[in-house]
KEDREN-430011 format. One record per residue (C-alpha): residue in one letter; x, y, z. Coordinates in steps of 0.5 Angstrom, whole numbers, plus 500, padded with zeros to 3 digits. Each point is the difference from the previous one (the first is absolute). Layout:
<nodes>
(A,(X,Y,Z))
...
</nodes>
This chain:
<nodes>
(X,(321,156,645))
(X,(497,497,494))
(X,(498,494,504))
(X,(497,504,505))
(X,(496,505,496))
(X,(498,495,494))
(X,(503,505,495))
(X,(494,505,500))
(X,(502,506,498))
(X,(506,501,504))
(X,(505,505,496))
(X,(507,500,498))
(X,(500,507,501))
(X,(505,506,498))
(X,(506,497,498))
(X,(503,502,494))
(X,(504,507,501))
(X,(502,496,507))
(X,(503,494,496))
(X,(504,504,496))
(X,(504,503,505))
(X,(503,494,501))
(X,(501,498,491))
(X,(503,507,499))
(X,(505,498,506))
(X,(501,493,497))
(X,(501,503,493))
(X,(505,506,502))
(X,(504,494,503))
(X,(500,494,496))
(X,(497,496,503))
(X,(494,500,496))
(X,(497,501,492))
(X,(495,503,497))
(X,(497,492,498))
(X,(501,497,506))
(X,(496,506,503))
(X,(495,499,496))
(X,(501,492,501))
(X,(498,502,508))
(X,(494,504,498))
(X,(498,495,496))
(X,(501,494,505))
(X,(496,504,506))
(X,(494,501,494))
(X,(501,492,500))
(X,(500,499,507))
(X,(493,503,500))
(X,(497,498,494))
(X,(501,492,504))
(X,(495,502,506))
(X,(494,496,499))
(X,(494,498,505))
(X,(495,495,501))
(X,(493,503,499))
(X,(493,499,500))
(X,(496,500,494))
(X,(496,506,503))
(X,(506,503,501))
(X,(502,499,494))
(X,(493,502,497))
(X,(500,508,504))
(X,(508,500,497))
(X,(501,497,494))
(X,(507,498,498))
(X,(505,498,506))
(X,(501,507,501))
(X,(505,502,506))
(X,(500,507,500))
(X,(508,500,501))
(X,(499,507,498))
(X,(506,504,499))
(X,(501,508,499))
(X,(504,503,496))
(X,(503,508,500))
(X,(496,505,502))
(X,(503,506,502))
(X,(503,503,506))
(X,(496,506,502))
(X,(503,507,499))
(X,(505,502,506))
(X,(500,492,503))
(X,(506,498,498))
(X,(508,505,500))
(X,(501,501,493))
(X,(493,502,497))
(X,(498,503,494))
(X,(501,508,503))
(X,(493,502,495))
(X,(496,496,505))
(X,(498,494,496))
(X,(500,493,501))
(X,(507,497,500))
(X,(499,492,497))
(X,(502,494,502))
(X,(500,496,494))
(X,(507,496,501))
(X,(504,495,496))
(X,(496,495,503))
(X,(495,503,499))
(X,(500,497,492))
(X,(502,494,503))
(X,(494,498,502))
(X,(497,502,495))
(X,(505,497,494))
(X,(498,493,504))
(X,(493,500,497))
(X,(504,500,494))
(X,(506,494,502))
(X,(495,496,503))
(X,(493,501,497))
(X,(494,504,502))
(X,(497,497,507))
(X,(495,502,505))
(X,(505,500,505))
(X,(503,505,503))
(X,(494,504,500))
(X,(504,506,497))
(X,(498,507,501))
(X,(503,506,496))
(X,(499,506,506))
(X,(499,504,494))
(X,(502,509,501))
(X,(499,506,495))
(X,(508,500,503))
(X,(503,493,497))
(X,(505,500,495))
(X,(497,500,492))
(X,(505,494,499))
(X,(497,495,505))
(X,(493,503,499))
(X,(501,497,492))
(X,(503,494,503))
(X,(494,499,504))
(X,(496,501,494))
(X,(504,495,495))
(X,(499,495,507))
(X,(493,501,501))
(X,(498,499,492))
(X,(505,493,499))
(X,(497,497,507))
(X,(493,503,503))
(X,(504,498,507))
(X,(500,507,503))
(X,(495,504,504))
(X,(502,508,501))
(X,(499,504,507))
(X,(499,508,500))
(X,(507,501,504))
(X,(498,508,500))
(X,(493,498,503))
(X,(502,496,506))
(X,(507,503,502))
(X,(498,506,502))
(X,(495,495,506))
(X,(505,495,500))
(X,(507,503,499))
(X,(505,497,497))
(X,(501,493,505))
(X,(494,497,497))
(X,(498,494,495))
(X,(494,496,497))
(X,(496,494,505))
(X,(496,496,498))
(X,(497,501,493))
(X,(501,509,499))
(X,(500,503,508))
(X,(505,504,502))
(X,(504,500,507))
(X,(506,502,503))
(X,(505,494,501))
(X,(499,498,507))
(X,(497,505,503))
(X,(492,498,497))
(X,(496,494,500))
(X,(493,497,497))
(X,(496,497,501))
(X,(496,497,495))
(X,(493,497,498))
(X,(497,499,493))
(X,(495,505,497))
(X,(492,501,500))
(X,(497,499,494))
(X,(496,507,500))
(X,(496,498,494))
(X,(496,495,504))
(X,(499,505,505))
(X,(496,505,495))
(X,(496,494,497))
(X,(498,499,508))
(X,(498,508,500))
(X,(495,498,493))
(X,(497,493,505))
(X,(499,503,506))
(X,(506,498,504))
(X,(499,492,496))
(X,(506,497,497))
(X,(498,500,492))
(X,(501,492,499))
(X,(498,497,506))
(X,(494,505,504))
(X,(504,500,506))
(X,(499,507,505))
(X,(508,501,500))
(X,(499,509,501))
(X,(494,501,505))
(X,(501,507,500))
(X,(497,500,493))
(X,(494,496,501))
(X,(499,505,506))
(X,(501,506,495))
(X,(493,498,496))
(X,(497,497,494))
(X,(503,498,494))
(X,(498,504,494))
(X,(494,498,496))
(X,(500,495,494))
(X,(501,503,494))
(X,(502,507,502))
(X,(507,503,499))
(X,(506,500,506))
(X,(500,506,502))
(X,(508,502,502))
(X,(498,505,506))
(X,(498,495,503))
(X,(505,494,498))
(X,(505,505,501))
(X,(498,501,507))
(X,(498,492,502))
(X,(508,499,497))
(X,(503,506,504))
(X,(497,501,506))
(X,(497,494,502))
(X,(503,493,497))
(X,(508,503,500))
(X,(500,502,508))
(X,(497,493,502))
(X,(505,496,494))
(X,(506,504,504))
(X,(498,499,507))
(X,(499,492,498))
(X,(506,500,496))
(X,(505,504,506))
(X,(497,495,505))
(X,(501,494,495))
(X,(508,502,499))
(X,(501,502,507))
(X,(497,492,502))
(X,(505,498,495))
(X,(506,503,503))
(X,(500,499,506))
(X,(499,492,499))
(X,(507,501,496))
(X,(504,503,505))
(X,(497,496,504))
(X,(502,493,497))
(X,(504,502,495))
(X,(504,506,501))
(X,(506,501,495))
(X,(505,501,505))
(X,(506,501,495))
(X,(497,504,496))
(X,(498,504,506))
(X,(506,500,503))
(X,(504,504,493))
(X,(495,506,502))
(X,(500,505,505))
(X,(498,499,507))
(X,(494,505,498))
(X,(498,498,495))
(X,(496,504,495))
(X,(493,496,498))
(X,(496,500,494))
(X,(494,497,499))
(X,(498,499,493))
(X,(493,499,497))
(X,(498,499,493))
(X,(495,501,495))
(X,(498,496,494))
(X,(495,502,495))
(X,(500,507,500))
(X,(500,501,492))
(X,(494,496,501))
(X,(497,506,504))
(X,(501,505,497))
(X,(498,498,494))
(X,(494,497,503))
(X,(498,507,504))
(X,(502,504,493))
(X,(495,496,497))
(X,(495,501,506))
(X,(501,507,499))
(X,(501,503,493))
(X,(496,493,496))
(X,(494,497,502))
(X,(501,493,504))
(X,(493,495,502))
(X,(501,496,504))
(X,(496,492,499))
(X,(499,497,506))
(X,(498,492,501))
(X,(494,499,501))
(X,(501,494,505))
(X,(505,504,504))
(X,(500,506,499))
(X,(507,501,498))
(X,(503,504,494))
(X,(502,495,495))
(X,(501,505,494))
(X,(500,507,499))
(X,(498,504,493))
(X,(505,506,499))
(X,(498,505,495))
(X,(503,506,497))
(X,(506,503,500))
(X,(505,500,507))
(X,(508,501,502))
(X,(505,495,501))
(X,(505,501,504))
(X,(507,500,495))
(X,(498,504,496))
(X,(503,507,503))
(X,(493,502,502))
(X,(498,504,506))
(X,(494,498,502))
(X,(501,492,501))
(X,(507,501,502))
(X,(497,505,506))
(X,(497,493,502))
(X,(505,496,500))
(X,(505,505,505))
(X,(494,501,504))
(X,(499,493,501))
(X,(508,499,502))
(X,(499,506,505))
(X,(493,498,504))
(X,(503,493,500))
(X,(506,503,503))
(X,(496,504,504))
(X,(496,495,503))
(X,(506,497,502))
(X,(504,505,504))
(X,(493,500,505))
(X,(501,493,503))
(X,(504,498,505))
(X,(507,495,497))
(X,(504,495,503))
(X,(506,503,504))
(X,(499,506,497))
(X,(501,499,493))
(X,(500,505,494))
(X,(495,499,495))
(X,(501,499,494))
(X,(496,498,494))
(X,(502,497,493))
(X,(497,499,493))
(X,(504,494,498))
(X,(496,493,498))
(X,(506,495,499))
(X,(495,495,495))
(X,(495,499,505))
(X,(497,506,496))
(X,(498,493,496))
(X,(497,496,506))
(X,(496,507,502))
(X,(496,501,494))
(X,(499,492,500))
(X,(497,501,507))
(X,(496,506,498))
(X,(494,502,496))
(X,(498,504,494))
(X,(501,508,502))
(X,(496,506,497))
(X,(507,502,495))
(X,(498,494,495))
(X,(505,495,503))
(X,(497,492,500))
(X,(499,497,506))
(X,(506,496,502))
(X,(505,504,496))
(X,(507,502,502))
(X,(501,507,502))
(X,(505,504,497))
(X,(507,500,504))
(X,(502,504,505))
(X,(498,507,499))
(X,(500,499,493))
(X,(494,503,495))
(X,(495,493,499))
(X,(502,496,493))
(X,(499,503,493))
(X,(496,507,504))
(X,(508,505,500))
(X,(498,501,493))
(X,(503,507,499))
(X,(506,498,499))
(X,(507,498,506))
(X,(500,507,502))
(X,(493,501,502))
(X,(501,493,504))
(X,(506,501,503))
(X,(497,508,502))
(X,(494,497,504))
(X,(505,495,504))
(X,(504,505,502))
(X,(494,505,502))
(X,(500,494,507))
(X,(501,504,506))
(X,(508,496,503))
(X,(498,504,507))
(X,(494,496,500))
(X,(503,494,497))
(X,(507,499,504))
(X,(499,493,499))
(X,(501,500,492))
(X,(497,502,494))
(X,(500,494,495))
(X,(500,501,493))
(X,(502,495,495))
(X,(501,504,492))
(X,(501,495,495))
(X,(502,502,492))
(X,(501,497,493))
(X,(507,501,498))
(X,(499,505,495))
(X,(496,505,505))
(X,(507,502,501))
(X,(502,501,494))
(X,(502,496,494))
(X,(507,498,502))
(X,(504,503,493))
(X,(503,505,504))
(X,(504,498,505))
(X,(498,502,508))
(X,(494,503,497))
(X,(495,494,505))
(X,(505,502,506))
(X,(499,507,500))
(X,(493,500,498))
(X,(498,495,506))
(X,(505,505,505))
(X,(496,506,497))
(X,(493,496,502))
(X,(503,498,506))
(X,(502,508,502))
(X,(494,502,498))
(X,(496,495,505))
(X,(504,501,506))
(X,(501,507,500))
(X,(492,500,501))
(X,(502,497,506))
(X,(497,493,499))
(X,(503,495,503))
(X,(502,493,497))
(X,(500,497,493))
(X,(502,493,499))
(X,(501,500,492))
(X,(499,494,494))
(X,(502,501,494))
(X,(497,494,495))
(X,(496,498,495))
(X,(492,496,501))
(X,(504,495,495))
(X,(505,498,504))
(X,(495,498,507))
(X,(495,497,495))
(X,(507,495,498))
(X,(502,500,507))
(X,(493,498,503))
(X,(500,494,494))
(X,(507,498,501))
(X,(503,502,506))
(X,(506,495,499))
(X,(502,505,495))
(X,(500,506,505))
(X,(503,498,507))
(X,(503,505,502))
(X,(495,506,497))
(X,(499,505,505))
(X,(495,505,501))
(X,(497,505,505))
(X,(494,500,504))
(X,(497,504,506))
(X,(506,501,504))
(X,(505,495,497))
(X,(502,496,495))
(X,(499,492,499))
(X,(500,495,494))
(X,(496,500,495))
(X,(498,493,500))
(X,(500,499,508))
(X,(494,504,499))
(X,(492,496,500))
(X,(497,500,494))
(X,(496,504,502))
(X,(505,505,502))
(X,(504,499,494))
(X,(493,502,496))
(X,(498,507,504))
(X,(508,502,500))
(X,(498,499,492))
(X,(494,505,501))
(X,(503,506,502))
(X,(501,505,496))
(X,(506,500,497))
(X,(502,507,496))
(X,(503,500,493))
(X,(502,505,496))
(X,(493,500,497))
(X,(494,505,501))
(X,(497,496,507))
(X,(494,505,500))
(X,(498,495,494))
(X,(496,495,506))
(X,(496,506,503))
(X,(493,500,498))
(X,(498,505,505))
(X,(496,507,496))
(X,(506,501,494))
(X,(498,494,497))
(X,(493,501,501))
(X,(500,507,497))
(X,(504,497,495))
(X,(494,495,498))
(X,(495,505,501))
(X,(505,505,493))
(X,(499,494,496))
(X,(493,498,501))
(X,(498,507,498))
(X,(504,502,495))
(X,(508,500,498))
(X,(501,507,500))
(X,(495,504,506))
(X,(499,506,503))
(X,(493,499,504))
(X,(501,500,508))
(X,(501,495,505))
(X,(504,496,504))
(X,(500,498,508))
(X,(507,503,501))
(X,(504,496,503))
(X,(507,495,500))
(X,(504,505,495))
(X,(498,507,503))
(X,(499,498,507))
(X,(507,495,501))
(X,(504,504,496))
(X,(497,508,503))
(X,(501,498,507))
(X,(507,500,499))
(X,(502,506,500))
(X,(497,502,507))
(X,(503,495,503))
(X,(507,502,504))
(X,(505,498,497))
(X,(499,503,493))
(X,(498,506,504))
(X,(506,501,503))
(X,(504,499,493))
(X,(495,505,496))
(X,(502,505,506))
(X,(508,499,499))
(X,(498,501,491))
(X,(501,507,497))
(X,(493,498,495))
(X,(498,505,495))
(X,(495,505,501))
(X,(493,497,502))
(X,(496,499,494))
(X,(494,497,497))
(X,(500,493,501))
(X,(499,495,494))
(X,(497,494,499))
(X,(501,493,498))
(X,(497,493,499))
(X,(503,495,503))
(X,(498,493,500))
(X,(506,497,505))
(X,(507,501,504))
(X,(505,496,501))
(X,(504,502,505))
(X,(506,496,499))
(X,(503,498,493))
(X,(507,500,497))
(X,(498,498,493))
(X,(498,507,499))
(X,(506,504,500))
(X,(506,501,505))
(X,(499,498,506))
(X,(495,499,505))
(X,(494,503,497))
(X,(492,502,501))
(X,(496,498,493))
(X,(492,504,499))
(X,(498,496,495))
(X,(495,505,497))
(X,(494,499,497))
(X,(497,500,493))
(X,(504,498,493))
(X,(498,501,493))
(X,(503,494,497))
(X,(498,492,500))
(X,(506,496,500))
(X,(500,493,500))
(X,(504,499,506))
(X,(498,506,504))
(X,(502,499,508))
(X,(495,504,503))
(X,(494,499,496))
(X,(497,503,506))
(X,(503,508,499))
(X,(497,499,493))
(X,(493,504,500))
(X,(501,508,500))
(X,(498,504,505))
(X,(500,507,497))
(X,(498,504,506))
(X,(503,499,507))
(X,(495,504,504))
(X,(494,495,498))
(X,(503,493,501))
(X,(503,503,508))
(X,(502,492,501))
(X,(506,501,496))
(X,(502,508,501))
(X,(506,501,503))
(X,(503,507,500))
(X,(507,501,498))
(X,(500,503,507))
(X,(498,494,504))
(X,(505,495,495))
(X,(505,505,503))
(X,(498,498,506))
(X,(501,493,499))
(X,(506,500,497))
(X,(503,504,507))
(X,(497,495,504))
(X,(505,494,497))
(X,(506,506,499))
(X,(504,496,504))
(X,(499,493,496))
(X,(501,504,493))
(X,(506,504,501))
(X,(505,498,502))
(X,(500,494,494))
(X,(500,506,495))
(X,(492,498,498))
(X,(493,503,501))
(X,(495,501,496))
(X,(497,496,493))
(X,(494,502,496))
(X,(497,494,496))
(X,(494,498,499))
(X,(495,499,495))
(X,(503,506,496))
(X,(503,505,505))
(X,(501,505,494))
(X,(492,500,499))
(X,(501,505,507))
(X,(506,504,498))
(X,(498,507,505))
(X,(499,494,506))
(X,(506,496,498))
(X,(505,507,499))
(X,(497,503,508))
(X,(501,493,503))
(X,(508,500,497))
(X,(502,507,502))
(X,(496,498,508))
(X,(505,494,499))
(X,(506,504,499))
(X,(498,505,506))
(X,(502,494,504))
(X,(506,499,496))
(X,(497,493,497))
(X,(502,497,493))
(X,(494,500,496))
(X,(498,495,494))
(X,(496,500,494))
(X,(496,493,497))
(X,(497,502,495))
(X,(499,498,492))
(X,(501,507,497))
(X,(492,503,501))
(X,(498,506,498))
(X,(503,506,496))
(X,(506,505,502))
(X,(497,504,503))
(X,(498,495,505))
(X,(507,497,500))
(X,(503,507,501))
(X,(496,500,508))
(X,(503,494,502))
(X,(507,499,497))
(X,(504,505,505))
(X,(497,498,505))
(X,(503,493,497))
(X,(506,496,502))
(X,(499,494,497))
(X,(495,498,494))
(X,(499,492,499))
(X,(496,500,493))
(X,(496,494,497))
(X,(501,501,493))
(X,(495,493,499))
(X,(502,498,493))
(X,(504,504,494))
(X,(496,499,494))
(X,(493,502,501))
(X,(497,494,497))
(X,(503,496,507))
(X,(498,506,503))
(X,(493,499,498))
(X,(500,494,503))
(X,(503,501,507))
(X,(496,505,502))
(X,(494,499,496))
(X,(500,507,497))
(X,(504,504,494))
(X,(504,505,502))
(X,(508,499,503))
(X,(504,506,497))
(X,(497,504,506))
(X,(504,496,505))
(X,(507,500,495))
(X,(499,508,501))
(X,(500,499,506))
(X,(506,496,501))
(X,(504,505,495))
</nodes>
């Protein structure tokens, strides 16, 4: 079989729970040990980490690596009522085994590898025990990828496993048929150039041609009409020539190469997948965000005609950030192209379906593409898979992960892709045994019970891939996840190795700090006026608008509705200069941290000089308000993030004690939905202020600065420290 196929994709499927009714046999009659057990499975994991393959360079250079895609899945659950013995509450009964450990345990034995692909069938039903150990797994090897078993099973049933990279079938009875992705990127510069490719000016699309001039130099793309170029008229035609390119394909396989051994392992009547893909879509949307809500020119060469460069101005949405109007973008994407898709006729009467899932070609795709209305240079990589683009998720790992699982599954059937890499101390600071684990568990419920479909996880540091690119006979065997699988660090190019460096890696710092959309504008605009204002201005965006949108969105709906609230009453308004939606430095748990805005003090090693400036009246600075109503809100839609974790919220700053009635509304909305709330503070303010907050209080973290007035005088460039030690006692 791995002769005839060459190895591509070609799972090992479902085997876990069937393997262990023949070890808990041979366990029950001697014959067998719990260490020779683990030696078989530790002997068939060698097995398939020994396949290799002869390989073009241009192979190489679209699947970096020498991946096989030897992809083998792991528990899961059967669907309730499947099997004698079900739980009687109707929920999901695990299949997690002994043995299931066991292939997990061989990544410590053997070492982390790319080979066997495994994939974690990941369920709100699996033992709490085995979850942990997936974590603790995950955070020492980077080699597994997690599938939601609760989104597929209910398509799929229980007899299903993970093909290729991410798709699901149902063993024996589907089948795919296979064929790379359009770069859908290159497919928006066509709807900017008249139907002409961006680099070379050769009419690929003519029905853009056809559909009327180019917008005049110098004057600002317009979204309606791009938007109507994209949708209505370049996807159709990207779709037909796509279907009629892979329908060519495949009967030329079946023709000259059909896999008779691997067909004759399925039913007679086979069901067919057809598995289209897209490569680019961060890219899109960030692109057609810009479109809309900045202004973007586009400068054309003179000798050509062609766009070369764009100018993009204003502040506009990335796709990552938990923001609706560019996430909108990015789901109508998938589900047009889909759509698309369904219309045209499909070899032997296959299933479309479609994923967004790059492989490393993302980096051989950029390469060969121009530069785009979002700010990305020509030739630059595009973000993997369905990951937000490098450095723009700058709301924190939650926000990140609540875009990506907004991504239709039942438009994207083919695979969700999202790669999420963490600094070790994003997860915890490690005193405390078995805090990493839970709290990744706990971000992992939280994402998949939103109904996203796959996440592959790293754990590890800039530090170590620097190391590893500049001495990889140090780290041969250092494993990392890409878009769908996993791969040695050092087998990647050089210039892969250079773009899995410049994603973003969220740590246990602020990430909004790279944000430099109207926040930081506004902040800019306090300080040049004055350090302490009451005048009006400001063009209200990132903060209020982000972060306001979130209460209406349906999950925090849905749990508003669920919470006995207090009576409704005037809301009351904070400063805020930035959220980080994923810290567990900042109190127990898995937290949200608003960082508030305005400080009286000057301290020599102050984190956020930008939170200094006061704003003494919310009303007048519309860019940087939020109600406690609207924090509430926030704070619902990643409920299942915090809780389960024992975390919440935390008010820091700047000096969140500078807004005492704004920091005790926000901690009593907190306590509605049962989240532990924080306090970092420095002790501002008088006891009239610290009565407010304190009930509402679980815990307080205090920055005394220094105990003698002389030293604190010169820390925080000001007399005074007696308020804070009062604030202790």
């Amino acid at each position: 079989a791995i002769k005839e196929q060459d190895g591509a994709a070609m799972s090992f499927g479902r085997v876990d729970a069937f393997l262990d009714i023949f070890a808990e046999r041979d366990l029950a009659d001697g014959r067998a040990t719990e260490e020779s057990l683990q030696e078989v499975v530790d002997d068939l994991v060698m097995k398939m980490r020994l396949v290799r393959h002869l390989r073009t360079p241009e192979y190489n250079a679209l699947f970096s690596g020498d991946p096989v895609w030897c992809t083998l899945a792991l528990a899961g659950c059967w669907a309730a009522g499947e099997r004698e013995g079900s739980s009687p509450d109707g929920m999901p009964t695990h299949m997690v085994t002994k043995t299931t450990f066991r292939f997990l345990h061989a990544l410590t034995n053997l070492g982390p590898a790319p080979e066997p692909n495994m994939t974690i069938l990941w369920s709100e039903s699996l033992p709490p025990c085995f979850k942990a150990y997936c974590a603790e797994v995950s955070i020492g090897t980077s080699s597994i990828q997690y599938e939601n078993d609760d989104l597929m099973r209910p398509i799929f049933g229980s007899d299903y496993a993970i093909a290729c990279c991410v798709s699901a079938m149902r063993v024996g009875k589907d089948m795919q048929l296979f064929g790379a992705r359009c770069n859908l990127v290159k497919l928006l510069l066509l709807c900017i150039n008249g139907g002409r490719e961006e680099q070379h000016g050769k009419l690929l699309c003519p029905p853009l041609k056809e559909d009327g001039p180019a917008r005049p130099a110098g004057a600002p793309l317009d979204y309606e009409e791009v938007s109507r170029r994209f949708f209505e008229v370049a996807m159709p035609w990207m779709a037909k020539l796509y279907v009629d390119t892979m329908n060519t394909i495949h009967c030329a396989h079946d023709m000259h190469f059909y896999e008779a051994l691997q067909m004759g392992l399925h039913d007679t009547n086979v069901h067919r997948f057809m598995a289209f893909g897209i490569a680019g879509l961060s890219v899109v949307a960030d692109s057609l965000s810009a479109i809309k809500h900045g202004r973007v020119v586009a400068h054309r060469d003179e000798s050509t005609g062609l766009v070369d460069r764009f100018t993009t101005t204003g502040d506009f949405p990335c796709f990552g950030n938990d923001d609706d109007r560019v996430d909108s973008i990015a789901v109508q994407v998938c589900r047009r192209f889909h759509a698309e898709l369904k219309k045209n006729t499909i070899y032997r009467g296959a299933q479309p379906t479609l994923s967004v899932l790059t492989i490393t070609s993302n980096v051989v795709y950029g390469k060969a593409t121009g530069a785009t209305p979002d700010g990305r240079f020509t030739g630059e990589p595009f973000a993997p898979g369905a990951n937000p683009m490098h450095g723009r998720d700058a709301s924190g790992a939650l926000a990140s992960l609540a875009s990506v699982a907004k991504l239709p599954y039942s438009s994207c059937m083919d695979g969700i892709s999202n790669t999420f890499s963490l600094v070790p101390s994003a997860l915890g600071s490690g005193v405390e045994a078995g805090v990493r684990q839970q709290n990744l568990v706990t971000i992992m419920d939280g994402y998949f019970s939103r109904g996203a479909h796959h996440l592959n996880v790293n754990v590890l540091s800039l530090k170590t891939l620097e190391d590893a690119q500049a001495h990889p006979e140090k780290y041969p065997n250092l494993t990392i996840r890409v878009s769908g699988y996993a791969v040695h660090f050092v087998k990647l190019t050089r210039e892969q190795q250079n773009e899995v460096m410049r994603r973003t890696m969220h740590g246990g710092a602020i990430s909004g700090r790279g944000d430099s959309g109207g926040v930081m504008q506004a902040v800019k605009r306090i300080r040049e006026e004055s350090e302490d204002i009451e005048d009006a201005g400001g063009s209200g965006y990132r903060i209020h608008a982000a972060v306001a949108s979130k209460m209406h969105s349906p999950i925090a709906a849905k749990v508003l509705a669920q919470v006995p609230t207090a009576p409704q009453q005037r809301d009351v308004l904070g400063t805020v200069n930035s959220v980080e939606t994923c810290s567990t430095t900042d109190g127990p748990g898995v937290r949200v941290v608003f960082f508030l805005q305005g400080c009286p003090k000057r301290c020599v090693f102050c984190s956020n000089p930008e939170c200094l400036p006061v704003v003494r009246d919310a009303k007048r600075r519309p860019e940087l308000a939020l109600s406690d109503r609207e924090v509430q809100g926030m704070l619902a839609s990643y409920r299942s993030f915090l809780r389960p974790s024992g975390g919440g919220v935390t008010l820091s700053g700047g000096e969140p004690m500078m807004q005492p009635d704004f920091c005790a509304a926000v901690f009593r909305r907190a306590h509605e939905l049962q989240l532990s709330t924080a306090l970092d503070t420095a002790g501002h303010g008088q006891a009239q202020d610290w009565d407010k907050v304190l009930p509402h209080t679980d815990l307080v973290m205090v920055c005394l600065k220094a105990m003698g007035a002389e030293l604190y005088r010169e820390i925080v460039n000001s007399n005074g420290g007696g308020g804070g030690r009062a604030f202790a006692r």
